[in-house]
Backbone as a chain_set.jsonl record, in Angstrom:
{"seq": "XXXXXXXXXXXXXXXXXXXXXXXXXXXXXXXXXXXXXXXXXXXXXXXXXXXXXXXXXXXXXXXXXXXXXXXXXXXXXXXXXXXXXXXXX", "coords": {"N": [[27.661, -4.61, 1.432], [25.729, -7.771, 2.245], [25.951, -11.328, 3.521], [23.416, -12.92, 1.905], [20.898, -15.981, 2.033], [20.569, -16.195, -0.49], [21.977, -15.136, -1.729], [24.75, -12.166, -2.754], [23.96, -9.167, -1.256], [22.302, -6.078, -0.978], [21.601, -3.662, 2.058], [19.463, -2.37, 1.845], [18.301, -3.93, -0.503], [17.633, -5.891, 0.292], [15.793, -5.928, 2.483], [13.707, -4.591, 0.037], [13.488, -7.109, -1.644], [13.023, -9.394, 0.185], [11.571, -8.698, 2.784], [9.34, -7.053, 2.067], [8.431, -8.457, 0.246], [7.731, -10.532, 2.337], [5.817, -9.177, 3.765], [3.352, -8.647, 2.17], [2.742, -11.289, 1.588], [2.29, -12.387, 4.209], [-0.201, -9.96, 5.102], [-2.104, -10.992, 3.547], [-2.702, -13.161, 4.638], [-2.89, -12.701, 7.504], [-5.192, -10.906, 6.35], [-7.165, -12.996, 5.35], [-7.618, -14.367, 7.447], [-8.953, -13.357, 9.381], [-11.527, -12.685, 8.16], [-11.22, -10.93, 6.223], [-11.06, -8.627, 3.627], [-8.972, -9.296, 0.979], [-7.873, -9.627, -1.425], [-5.451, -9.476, -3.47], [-2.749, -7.108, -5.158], [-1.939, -6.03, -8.853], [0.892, -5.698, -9.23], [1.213, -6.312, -6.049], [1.308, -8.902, -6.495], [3.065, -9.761, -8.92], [5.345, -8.8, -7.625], [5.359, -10.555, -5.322], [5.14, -12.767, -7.164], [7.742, -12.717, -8.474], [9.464, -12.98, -6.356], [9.906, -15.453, -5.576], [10.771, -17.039, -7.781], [13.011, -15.711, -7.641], [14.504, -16.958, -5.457], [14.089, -19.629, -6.158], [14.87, -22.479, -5.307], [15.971, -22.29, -2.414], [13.265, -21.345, -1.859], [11.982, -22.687, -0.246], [13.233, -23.972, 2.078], [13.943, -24.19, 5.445], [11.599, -21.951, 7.715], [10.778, -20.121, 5.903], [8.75, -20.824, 2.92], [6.405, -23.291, 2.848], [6.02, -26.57, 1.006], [5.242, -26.007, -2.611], [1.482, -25.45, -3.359], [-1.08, -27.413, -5.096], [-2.848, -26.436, -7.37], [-5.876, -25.402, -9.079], [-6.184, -25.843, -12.882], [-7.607, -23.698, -14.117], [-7.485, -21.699, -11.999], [-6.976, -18.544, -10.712], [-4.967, -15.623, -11.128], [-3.721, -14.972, -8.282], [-4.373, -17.553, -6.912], [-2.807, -18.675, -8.012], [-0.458, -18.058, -7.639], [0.039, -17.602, -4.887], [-0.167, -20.309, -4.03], [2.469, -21.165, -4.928], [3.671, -20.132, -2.174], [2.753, -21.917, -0.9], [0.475, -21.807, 0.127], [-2.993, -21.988, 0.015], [-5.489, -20.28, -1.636]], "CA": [[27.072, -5.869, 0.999], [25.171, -8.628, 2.82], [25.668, -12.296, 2.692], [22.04, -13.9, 2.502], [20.909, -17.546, 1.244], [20.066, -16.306, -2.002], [23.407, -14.716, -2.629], [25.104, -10.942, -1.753], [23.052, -8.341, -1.464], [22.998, -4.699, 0.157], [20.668, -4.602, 3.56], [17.614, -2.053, 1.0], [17.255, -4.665, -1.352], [16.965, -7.074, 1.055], [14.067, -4.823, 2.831], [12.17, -5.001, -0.239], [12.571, -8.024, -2.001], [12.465, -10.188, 1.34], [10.706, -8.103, 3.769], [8.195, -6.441, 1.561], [7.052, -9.867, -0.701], [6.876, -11.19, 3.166], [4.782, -8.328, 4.739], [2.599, -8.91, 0.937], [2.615, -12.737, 2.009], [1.321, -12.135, 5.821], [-0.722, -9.132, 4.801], [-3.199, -11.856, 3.117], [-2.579, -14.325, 5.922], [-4.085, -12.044, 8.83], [-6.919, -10.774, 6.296], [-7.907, -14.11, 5.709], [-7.777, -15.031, 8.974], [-10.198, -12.505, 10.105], [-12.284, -13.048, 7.248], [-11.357, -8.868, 5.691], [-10.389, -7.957, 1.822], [-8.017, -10.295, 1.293], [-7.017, -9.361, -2.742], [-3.544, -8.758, -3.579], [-2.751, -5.894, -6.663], [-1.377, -7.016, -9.978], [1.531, -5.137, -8.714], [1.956, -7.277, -4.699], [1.3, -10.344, -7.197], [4.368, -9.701, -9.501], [6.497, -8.849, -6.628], [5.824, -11.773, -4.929], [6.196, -14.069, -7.948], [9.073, -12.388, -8.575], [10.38, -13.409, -5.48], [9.966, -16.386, -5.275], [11.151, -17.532, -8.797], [14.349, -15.869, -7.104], [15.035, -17.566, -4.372], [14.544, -20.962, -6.328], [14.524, -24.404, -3.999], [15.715, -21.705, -1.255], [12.353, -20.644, -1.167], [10.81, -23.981, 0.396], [14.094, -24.138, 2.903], [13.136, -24.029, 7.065], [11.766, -20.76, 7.651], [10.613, -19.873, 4.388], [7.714, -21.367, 1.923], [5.974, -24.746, 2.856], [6.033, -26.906, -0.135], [3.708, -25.431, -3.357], [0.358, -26.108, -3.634], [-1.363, -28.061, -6.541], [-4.4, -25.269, -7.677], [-6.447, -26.097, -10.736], [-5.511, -25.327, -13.993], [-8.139, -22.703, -14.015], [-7.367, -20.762, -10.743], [-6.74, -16.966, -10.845], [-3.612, -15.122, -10.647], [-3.329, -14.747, -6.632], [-4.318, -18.625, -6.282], [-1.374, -19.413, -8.698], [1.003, -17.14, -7.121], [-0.423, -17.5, -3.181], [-0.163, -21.955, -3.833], [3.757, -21.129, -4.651], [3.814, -19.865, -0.916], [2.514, -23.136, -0.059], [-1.236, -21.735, 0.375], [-4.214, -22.127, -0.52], [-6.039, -19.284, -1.758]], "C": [[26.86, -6.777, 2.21], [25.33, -9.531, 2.606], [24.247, -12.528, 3.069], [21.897, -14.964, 1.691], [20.422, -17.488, -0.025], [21.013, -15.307, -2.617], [23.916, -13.299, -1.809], [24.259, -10.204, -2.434], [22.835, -6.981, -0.864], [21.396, -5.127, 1.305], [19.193, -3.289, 2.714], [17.714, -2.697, 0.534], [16.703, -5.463, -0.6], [15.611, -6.741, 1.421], [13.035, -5.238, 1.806], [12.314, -6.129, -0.662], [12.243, -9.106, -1.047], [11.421, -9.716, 2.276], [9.36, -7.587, 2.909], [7.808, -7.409, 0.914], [6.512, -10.329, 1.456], [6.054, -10.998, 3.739], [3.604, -8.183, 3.318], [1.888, -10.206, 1.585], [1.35, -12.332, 3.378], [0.021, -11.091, 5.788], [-2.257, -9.978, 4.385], [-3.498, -12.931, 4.406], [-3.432, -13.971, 6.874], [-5.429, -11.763, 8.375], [-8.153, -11.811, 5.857], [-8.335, -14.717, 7.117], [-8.561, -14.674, 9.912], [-11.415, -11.95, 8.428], [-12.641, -11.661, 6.491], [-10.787, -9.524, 3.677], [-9.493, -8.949, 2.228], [-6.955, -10.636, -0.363], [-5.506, -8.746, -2.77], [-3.711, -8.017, -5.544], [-2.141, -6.653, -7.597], [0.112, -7.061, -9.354], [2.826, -5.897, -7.346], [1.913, -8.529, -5.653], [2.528, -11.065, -8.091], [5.077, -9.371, -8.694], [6.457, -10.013, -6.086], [6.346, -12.993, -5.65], [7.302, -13.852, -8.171], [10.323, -12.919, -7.826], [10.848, -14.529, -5.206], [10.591, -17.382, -6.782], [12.974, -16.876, -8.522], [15.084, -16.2, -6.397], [14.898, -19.299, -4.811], [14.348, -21.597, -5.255], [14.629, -23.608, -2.887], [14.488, -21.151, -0.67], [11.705, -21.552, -0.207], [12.664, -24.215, 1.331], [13.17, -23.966, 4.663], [12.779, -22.659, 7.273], [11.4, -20.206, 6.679], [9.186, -19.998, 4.011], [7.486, -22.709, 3.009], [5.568, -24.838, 1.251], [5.101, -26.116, -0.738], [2.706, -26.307, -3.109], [-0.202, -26.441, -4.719], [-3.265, -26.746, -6.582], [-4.704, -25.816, -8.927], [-6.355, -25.516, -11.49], [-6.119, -23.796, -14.318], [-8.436, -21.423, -13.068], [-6.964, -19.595, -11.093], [-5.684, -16.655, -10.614], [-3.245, -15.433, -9.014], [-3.375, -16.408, -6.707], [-3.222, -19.479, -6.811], [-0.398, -19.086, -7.85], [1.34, -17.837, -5.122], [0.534, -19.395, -3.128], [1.887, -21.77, -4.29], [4.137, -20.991, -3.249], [3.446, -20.667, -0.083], [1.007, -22.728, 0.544], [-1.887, -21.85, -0.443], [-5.076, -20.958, -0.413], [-7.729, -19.987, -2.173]], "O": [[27.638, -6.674, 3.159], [25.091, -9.684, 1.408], [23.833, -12.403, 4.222], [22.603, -15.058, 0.687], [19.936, -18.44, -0.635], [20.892, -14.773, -3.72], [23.679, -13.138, -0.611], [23.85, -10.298, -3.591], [23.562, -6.927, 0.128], [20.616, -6.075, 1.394], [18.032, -3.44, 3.095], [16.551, -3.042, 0.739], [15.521, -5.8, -0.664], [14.568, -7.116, 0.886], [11.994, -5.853, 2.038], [11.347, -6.798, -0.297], [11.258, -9.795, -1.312], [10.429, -10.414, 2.488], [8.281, -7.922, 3.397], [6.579, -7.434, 0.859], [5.346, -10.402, 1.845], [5.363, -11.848, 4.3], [2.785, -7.318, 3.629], [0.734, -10.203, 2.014], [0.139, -12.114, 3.411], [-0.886, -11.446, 6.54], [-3.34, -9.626, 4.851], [-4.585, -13.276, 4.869], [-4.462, -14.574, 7.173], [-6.47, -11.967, 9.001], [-9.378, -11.696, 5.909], [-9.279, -15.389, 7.532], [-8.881, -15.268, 10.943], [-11.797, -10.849, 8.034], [-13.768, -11.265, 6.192], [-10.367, -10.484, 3.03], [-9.251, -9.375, 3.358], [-5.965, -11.344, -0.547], [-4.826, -7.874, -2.229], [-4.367, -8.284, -6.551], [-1.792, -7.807, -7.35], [0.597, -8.134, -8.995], [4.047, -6.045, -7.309], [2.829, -9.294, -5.35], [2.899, -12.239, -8.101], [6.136, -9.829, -9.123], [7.459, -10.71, -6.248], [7.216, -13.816, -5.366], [8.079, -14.804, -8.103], [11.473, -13.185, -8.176], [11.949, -14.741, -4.7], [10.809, -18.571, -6.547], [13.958, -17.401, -9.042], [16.28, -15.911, -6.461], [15.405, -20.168, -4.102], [13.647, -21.206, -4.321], [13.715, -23.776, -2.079], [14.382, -20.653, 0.451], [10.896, -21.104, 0.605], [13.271, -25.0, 0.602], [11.987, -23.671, 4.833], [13.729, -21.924, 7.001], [12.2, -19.273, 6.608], [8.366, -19.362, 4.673], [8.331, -23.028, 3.846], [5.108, -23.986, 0.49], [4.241, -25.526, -0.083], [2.791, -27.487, -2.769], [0.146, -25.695, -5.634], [-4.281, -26.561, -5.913], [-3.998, -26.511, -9.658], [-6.389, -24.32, -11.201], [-5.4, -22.866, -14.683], [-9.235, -20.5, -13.225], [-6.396, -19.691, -12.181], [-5.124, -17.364, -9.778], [-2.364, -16.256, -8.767], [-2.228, -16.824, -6.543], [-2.79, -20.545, -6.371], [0.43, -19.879, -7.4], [2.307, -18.261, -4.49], [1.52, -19.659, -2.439], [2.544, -22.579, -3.636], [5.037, -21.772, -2.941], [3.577, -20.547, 1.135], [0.501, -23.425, 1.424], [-1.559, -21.841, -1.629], [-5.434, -20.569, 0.699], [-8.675, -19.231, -2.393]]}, "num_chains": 1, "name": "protein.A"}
């Protein structure tokens, strides 16, 4: 077991549910950023919300999330999910 700021944990879960929502997260980040594909699966979409509904207030800690974003009521899965991560999709 591991301690981490969202409780104990062994060092694979950590892998995926930290490392793999964050390499999900960045994954969109770079292919926006070079203006490529830039969709996330239903699949990276429920892992990441997942994640982030588990890490609670820790997710917006230093290092982490920047605050959510406000998206309009009618925005699409990813721009719901993405504006938790503090972007803008």
């Amino acid at each position: 077991m591991v301690e981490t700021p969202f409780g104990d944990s062994t060092v694979g879960q950590v892998l995926l549910d930290f490392y793999g929502m964050d390499l999900i997260v960045h994954r969109w980040d770079l292919a926006t950023s070079q203006g490529a594909d830039h969709r996330l699966s239903d699949d990276e979409l429920a892992e990441v919300d997942a994640a982030v509904d588990g890490y609670g207030a820790a997710a917006y800690g230093p290092g982490i999330f920047k605050d959510p974003v406000q998206v309009p009521e009618d925005a699409d899965r990813q721009a719901r999910v993405l504006g938790r991560t503090g972007r803008a999709a």
